[in-house]
N, C-alpha and C positions, 0 to 999 in steps of 0.2 A: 643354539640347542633347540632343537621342534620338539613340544611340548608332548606328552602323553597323551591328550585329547586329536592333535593331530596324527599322531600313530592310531590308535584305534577307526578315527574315521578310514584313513587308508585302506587299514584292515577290512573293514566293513564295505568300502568301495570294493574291492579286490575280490573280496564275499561274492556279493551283486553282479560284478562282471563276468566271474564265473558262471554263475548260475544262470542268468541271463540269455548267455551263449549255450547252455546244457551241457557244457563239462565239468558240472556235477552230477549228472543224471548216472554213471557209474556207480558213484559211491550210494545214490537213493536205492538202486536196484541190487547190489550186490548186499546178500548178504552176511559176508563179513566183515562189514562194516558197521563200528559200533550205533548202537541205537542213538544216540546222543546225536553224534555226527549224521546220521539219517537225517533227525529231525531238522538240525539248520542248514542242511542242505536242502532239504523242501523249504521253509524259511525266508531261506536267500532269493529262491524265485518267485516268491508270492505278487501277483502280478503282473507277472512278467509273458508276455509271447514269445514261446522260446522257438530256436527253429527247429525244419523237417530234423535234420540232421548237424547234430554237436558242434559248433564252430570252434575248435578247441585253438587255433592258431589266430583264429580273429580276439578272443579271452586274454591270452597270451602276449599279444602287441598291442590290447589297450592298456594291460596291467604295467608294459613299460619292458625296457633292454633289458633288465635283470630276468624276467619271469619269460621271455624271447629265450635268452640261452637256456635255462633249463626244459624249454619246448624242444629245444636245437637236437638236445640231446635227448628227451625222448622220442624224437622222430627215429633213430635208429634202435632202437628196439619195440618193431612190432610183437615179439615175444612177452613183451610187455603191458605195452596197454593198447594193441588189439592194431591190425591191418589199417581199418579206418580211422585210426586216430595218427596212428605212425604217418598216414599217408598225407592225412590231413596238417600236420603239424610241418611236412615237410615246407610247404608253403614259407617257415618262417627263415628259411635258411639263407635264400635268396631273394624273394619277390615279396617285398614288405614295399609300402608305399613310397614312391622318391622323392628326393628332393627336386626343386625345380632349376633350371639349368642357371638360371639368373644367381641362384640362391651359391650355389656348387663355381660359379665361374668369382663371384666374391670370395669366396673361402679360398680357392688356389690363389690369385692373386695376392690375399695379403696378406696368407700362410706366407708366400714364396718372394714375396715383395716385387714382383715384375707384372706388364699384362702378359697375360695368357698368349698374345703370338710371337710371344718372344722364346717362348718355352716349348711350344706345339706347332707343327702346321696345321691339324686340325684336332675336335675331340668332338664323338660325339655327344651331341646333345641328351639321347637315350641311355640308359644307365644298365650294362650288362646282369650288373645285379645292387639289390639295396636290399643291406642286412640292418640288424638293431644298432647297430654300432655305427656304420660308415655305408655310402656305395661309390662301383666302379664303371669307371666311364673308359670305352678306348678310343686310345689318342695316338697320333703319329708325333714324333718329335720332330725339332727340326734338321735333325740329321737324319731323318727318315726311318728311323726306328719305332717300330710299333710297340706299343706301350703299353698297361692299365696303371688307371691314376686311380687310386683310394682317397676320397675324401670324409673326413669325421663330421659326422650330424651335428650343425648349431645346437649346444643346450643339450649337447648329452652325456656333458660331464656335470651338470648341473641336476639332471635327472636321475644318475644313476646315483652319486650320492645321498640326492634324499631316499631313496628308496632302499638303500642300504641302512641307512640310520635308522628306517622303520625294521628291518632285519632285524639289525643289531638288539632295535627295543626288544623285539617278539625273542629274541636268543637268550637275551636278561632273564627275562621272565620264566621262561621252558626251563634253564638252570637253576634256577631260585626256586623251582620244586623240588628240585633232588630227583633220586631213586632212576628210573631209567634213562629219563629225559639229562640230568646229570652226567650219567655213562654214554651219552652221544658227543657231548661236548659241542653243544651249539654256538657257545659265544667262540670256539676257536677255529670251529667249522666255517661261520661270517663272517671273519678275519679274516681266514685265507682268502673266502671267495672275493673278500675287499682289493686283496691284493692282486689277483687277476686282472680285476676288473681297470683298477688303477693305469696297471702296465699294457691294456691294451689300447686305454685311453691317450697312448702317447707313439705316434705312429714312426718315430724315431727307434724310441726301444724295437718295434716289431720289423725295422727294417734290419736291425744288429741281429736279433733275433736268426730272422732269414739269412742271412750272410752267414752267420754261428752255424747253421742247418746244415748249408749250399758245404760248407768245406766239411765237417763229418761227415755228408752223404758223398761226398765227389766219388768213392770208391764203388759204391750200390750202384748198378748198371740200370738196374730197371726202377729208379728213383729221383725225378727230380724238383730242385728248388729252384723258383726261376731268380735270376740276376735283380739287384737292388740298383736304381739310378740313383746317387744319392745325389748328383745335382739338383735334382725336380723333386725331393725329399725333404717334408718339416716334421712338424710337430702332428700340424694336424692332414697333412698330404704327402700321399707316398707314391713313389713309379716305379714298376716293376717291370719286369720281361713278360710280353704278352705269352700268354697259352694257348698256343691251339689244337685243344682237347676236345672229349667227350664227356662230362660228366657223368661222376657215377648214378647221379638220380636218374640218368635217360636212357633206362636196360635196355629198349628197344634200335635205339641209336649204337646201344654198341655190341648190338647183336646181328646191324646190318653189318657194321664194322668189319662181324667176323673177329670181334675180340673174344678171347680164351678166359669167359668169366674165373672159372675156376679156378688158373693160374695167377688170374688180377688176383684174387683173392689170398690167395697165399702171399704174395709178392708184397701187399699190402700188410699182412702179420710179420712176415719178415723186417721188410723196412722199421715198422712201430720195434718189433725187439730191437733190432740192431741201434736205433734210436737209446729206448729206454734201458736197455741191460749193458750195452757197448758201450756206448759214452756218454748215461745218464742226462742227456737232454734231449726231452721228446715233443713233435707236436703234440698238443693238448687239445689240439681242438677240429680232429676229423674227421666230421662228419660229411655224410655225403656232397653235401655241395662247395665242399673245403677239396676234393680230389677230382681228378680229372686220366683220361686215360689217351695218352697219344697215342698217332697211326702206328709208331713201331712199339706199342703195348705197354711202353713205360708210365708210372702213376706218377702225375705232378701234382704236385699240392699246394696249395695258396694259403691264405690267411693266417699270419703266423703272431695272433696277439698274443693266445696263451700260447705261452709255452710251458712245462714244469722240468723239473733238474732232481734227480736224488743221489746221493754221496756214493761210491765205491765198495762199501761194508752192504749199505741198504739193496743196493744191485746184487750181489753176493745173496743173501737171502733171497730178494727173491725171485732168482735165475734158480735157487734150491730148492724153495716153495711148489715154483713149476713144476722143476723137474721130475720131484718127490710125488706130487701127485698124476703127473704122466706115468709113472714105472708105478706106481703104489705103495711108497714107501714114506707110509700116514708117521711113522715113527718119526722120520726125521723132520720133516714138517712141523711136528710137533715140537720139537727140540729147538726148530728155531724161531718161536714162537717166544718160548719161553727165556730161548737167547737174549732175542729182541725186548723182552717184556713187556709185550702185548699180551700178552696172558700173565696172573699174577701170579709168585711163586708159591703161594700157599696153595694151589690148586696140584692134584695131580696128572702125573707129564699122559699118564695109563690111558686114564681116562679120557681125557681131551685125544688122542694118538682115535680112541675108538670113536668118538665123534665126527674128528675129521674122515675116514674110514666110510661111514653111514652118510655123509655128504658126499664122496667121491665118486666111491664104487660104481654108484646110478649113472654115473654121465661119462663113464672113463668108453669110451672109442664109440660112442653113442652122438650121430650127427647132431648142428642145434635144431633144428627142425625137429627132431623126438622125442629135446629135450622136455622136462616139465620144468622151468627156469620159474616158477613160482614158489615150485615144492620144495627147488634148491636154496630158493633165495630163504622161504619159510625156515629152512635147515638152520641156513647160515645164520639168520638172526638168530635161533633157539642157540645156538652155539656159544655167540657172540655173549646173550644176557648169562647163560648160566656158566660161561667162565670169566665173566667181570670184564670183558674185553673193551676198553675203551676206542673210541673214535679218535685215529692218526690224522690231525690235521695237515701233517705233512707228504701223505700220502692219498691224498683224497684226490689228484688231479691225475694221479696214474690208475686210481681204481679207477676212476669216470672215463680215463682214455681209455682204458683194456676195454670196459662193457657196449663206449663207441666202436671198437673197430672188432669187437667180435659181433656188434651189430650190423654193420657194414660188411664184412667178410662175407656172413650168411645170406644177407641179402644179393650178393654175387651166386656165391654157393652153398646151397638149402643143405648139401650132404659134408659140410665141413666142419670136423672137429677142431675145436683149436686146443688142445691138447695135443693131439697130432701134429698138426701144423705144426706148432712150436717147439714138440719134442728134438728135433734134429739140430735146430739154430741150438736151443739149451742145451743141450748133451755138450757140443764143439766148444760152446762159450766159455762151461764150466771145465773143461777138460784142457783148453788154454789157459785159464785165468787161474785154477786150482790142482792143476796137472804137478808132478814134482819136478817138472824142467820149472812152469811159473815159480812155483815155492823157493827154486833156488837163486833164479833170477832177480825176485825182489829181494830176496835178502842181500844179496849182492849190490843191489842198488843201494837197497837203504843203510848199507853199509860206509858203501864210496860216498854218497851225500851226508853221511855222519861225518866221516875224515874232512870231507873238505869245508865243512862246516865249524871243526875245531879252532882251526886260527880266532877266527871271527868272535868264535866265543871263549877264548883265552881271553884276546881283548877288553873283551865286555867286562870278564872278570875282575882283572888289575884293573879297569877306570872305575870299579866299584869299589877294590879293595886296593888302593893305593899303598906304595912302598914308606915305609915307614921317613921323616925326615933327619937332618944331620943331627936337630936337638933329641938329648935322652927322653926318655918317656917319665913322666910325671913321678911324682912320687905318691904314696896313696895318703888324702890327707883326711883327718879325722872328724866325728860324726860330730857338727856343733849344732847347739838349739835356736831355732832363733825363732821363738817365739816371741811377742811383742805382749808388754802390759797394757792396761786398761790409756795408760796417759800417754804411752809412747802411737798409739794405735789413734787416739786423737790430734796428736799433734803430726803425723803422716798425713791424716784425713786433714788437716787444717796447710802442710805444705803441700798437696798434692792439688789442694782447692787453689790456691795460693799462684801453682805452675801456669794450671787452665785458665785463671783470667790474666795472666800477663800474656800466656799464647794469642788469648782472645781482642787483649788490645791491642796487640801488636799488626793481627790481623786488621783489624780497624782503620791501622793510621795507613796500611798500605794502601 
């Protein structure tokens, strides 16, 4: 267990390194930023030479892989926190420092338990890309298949758990205020991200993962997941089918291309629904340097640690959430809010209906580039505190993927709504799925899956309540006392004493 003194220093490191770097100099100069937080943000750099310009991606990978992915994920919204910082952050996605080849050709080997040319004819030595987690090398096999091998960082299961534990501390504490910091649900928020991080940490899951993808996507034309080797596949090395794409970070590259940004863009919100509302298992984690666009315009996708999953009812919502707010129909959104019990029922449905309404209206067929996603985002919290809506730990990995890939979408094309985009997929979804051909369809099913379910639990039934046997049934006999007196209660205690040491010698002689 790391003591409380080493969390705070942590703390106070992380302080420093920010500051340091000038990705605090946002929160010094804006002012709505509380005073308090002003001050230790001047504070934290006392002494410091900061540079020309914010190194906010250099802050980010000394603070360690956990404080890397959430950089990952503001690199796609420059709507956010600003051109140069998005741009600057991109940095972390791919081109983080590598490991050395000596370092990388150890780790296949006793991941894989063979040398290295028995598995490759060659690999290179240079590293296509090195992210917070792993990087990839390509290699031809020796059946002559081109490859990329993902290799996991020495010591970065060792890292991200301490830095999680200091998480966890700081989420203790935020909770144990109460009042709003309570209504976010921090300690359930650093759970889940624990749980991510876990499963990316094990490059087995992320190939099952990929393979799970590859067969729900097989029918998406302009979608793909490349093939899993699981020969040349461990724990901590994985081979996959090489890409040869363009990524999306290289707009210039794929504008010689002559690729159809706009299209990529859509094509990309498609896939993510058909993902997420179709068959509730989605990439979680694409951002730009995660997709790629080949010569006949298809987007392929790599890195598949996260993934998130939500149930059937929870898709159901909210394919109706969308929708509702695509057409304007604040009412039913509302209702299924109140469904769900993300809104408590002491509040009313009226009111909350016209909230959502005064967050929608402003952005409904308004490009994001027009958007003010400050004002909106402003909205949504005031929403969120004054109808008690607490924080869905179990849906925080499909918020985060919606606001990457409406990040990524825009940055293709500056004039796309994704309420548009999505409205055509959501209408068909929910018109298959809740249409009265579906309604009668499942019932039908869950019909014939009850009957032939019967037998099975007739069974069950009789080995629990067995047939009565040839002898009659007792006769009912009558209520005796058997309370013990003061001498008989003695002399129990005196034969019972009496048992145990004859058990006790008996053990003895054996």
């Amino acid at each position: 267990m790391t003591s409380r003194v080493i969390h705070f220093w942590r703390l106070l490191k992380w302080g420093r390194i920010l500051a340091r770097n000038g990705a605090l100099l946002g929160i010094e100069h804006s002012p709505a930023s509380p005073a308090g937080l002003r001050r230790i943000a001047r504070l934290a750099r006392l002494g410091a030479f900061l540079p020309k310009q914010p190194d906010y991606a250099g802050a980010f990978e000394k603070i360690g892989p956990a404080a890397i992915k959430l950089g990952q994920t503001l690199a796609t919204r420059p709507d956010l926190v600003g051109e140069e910082a998005a741009r600057d952050l991109l940095r972390l996605q791919d081109t983080l420092p590598a490991l050395h080849f000596g370092k990388v050709r150890a780790a296949v080997e006793q991941s894989l338990g063979v040398p290295l040319e028995t598995l490759f004819q060659s690999i290179d030595p240079d590293p296509v890309g090195a992210a917070s987690v792993a990087q990839v090398h390509k290699a031809v096999t020796t059946e002559g298949r081109t490859v990329a091998v993902k290799i996991l960082r020495p010591g970065i299961e060792e890292k991200f758990t301490s830095d999680i534990e200091t998480y966890e501390w700081i989420a203790a504490h935020a909770a144990a205020r109460g009042g709003e910091l309570a209504r976010l649900r921090p300690r359930e928020v650093i759970a889940t991200f624990k749980q991510w991080t876990l499963r990316e940490l094990d490059l087995r899951r992320e190939a099952a993962s990929a393979s799970e993808l590859a067969d729900m996507m097989r029918a998406e034309s302009g979608y793909l997941v490349p093939a899993i080797d699981w020969t040349r596949t461990s724990r901590r090395v994985m081979t996959l089918e090489w890409i040869d794409g363009i990524k999306l970070t290289d707009r210039d590259a794929l504008a010689a291309a002559g690729i159809d940004l706009k299209a990529t863009a859509r094509t990309l919100v498609r896939a993510f629904l058909t993902q997420a509302i179709t068959h509730g298992f989605f990439h979680a984690d694409l951002h730009q340097g995660n997709l790629f666009v080949l010569p006949d315009g298809r987007i392929a996708a790599i890195d598949f640690g996260i993934m998130g999953r939500i149930h059937r009812q929870a898709r159901i919502w909210l394919a109706e959430i969308l929708y509702g707010l695509i057409t304007g129909n604040y009412r039913r959104v509302a209702e299924i809010h109140f469904d769900a019990q993300y809104v408590p029922s002491h509040h009313n449905i009226d009111e909350f209906t016209t909230a959502l309404r005064a967050v929608g209206e402003p952005i409904r067929g308004v490009p994001v580039k027009d958007m003010s996603v400050g004002n909106m985002l402003d909205s949504l919290f005031a929403i969120t505190r004054e109808f008690d809506m607490q924080t869905q730990p179990h849906l925080l990995l499909l918020q985060k993927t919606m606001v990457m890939v409406e990040g990524v979408a825009s940055t293709l094309d500056p004039d796309i709504n994704m309420w548009d985009a999505a409205g055509p997929f959501v209408e068909d979804w929910l018109r298959n799925e809740l249409g009265p051909e579906a309604r009668i369809a499942e019932t039908l099913v869950r019909g014939v899956q009850t009957l032939a379910s019967l037998p099975d639990l007739l069974r069950r039934i009789e080995a629990q309540y067995p047939k009565p046997g040839a002898a009659p049934p007792a006769p009912p006999l009558p209520d005796i006392s058997i309370g013990f007196s003061a001498n008989w209660r003695f002399a129990a205690a005196a034969l019972a004493g009496g048992a145990a040491a004859l058990v006790g010698q008996m053990l003895i002689n054996l």
